[in-house]
C-alpha positions in Angstrom: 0.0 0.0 0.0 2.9 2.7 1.0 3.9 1.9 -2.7 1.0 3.1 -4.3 0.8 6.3 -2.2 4.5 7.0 -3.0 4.5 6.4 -6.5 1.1 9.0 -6.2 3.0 11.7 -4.8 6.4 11.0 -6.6 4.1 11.5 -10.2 2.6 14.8 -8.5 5.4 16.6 -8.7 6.1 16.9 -11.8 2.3 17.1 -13.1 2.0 20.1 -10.6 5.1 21.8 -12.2 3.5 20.5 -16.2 0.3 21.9 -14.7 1.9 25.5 -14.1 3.2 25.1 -17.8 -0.1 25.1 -19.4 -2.4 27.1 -17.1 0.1 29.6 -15.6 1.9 29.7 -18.6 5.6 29.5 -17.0 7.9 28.1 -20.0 10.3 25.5 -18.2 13.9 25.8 -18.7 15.9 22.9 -19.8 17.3 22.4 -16.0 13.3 22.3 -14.7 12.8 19.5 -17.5 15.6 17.5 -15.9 14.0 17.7 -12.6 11.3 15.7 -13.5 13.1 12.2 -14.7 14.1 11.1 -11.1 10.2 11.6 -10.1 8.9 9.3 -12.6 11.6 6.9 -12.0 10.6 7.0 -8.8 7.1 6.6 -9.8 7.9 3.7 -11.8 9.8 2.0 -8.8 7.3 3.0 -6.3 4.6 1.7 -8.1 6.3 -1.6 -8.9 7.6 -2.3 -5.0 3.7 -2.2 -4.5 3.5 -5.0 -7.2 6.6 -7.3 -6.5 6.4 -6.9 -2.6 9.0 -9.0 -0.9 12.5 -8.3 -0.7 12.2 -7.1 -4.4 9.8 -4.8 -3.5 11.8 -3.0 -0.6 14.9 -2.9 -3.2 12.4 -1.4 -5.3 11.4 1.5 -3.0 14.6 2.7 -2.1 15.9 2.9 -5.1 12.9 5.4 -5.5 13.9 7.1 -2.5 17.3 7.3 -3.8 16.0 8.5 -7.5 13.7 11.4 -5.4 17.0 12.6 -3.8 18.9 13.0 -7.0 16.0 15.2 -7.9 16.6 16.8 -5.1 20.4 17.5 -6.3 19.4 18.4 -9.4 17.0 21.1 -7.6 20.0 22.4 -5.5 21.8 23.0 -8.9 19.0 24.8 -10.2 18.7 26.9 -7.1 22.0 27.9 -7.4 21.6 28.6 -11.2 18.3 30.9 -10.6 20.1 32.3 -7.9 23.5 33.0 -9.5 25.7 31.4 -7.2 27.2 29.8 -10.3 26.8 29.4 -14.0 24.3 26.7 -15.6 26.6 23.4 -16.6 23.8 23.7 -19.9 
């Protein structure tokens, strides 16, 4: 069951930020787009530790947990980018 409810919040993420795309009309830069991959990796994994369960299942979920902390790498690059702390590697 945790599964499912990560893999739901782990795919909110990135449709919030498509969301604010379309109906708040904020263009995404190239660094927001690479944001998003480690969420719906971690989606993916999430969802299928709810599947496998067992000791393939917990293998499962923390490589999610690991794939929502390089998006939160990637987020502390962006910061730093918006922020000018130092130039985009893009």
């Amino acid at each position: 069951m945790i599964g499912y409810a990560i893999a739901l919040a782990a795919a909110a993420a990135p449709l919030a930020a498509l969301g604010s795309e379309v109906w708040l009309g904020y263009p995404p830069c190239l660094l927001c787009l690479w944001q998003r991959w480690p969420y719906w990796l971690a989606a993916g994994l999430a969802l299928a530790s709810a599947l496998w369960g067992g000791m393939a299942g917990r293998v499962a979920l923390l490589l999610a947990g690991v794939s929502v902390l390089a998006s939160g790498g990637i987020a502390a690059l962006h910061l730093g980018v918006e922020w000018g702390w130092w130039p985009s590697p893009l």
